[in-house]
N, C-alpha and C positions, 0 to 999 in steps of 0.2 A: 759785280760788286754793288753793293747798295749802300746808299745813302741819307743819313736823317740829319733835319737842322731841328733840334728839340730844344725850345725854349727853357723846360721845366729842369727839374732835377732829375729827371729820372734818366737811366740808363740806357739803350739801346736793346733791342735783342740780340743776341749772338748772330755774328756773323754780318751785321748792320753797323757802319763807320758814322760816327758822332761828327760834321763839320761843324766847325765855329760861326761860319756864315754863308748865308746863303749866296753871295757873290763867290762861295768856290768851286760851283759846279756851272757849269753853262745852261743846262739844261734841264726839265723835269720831265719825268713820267707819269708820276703822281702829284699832287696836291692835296694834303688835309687839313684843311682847319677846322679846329674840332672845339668849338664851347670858347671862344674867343671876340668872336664879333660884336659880342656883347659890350666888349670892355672898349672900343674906337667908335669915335665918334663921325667916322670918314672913315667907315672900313674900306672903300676904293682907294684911298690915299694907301692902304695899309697890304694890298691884294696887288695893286697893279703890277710892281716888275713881275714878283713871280708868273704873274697870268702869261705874263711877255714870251718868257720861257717853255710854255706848252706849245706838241706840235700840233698837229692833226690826230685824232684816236688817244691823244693823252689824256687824263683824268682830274677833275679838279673835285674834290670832297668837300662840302659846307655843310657845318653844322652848329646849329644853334639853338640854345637849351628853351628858350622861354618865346612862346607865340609871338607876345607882344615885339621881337626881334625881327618878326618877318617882313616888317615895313622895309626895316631896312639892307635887307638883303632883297627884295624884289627891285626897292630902287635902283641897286647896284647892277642887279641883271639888266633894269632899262636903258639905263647910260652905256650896260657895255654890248648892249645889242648895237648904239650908235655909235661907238666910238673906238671898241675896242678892233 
């Protein structure tokens, strides 16, 4: 079975279960954040549980639309080289 927590309005694909939150599954396989980063001002504030959640060989997807964004997702990689 598969699972998506979709912020937006849109729909899922066939055969893809819509949860309300992300506290209903235990675990992830994947990770996307896709064009969001932008908008927190502490994207790690806004990443950490779910990161919690991946095992070994799972997948985390970041994406962010505009250069100028990459400050802060590189910071976020440094802290969680240390911390995570």
């Amino acid at each position: 079975m598969k699972y998506v927590y979709e912020v937006s309005d849109y729909n899922p694909a066939q055969g893809v279960v819509r949860i309300d939150s992300i506290l209903d599954l235990n675990s992830f396989e994947y990770i996307q954040i896709f064009h969001v980063f932008e908008h927190f001002s502490s994207p790690r504030e806004f990443i950490e549980d779910p990161v919690k959640s991946l095992l070994p060989g799972d997948f985390l997807y970041i994406e962010v639309p505009v250069e100028g964004h990459l400050k802060k997702l590189m910071q976020l990689k440094i802290e969680a080289q240390f911390e995570l």
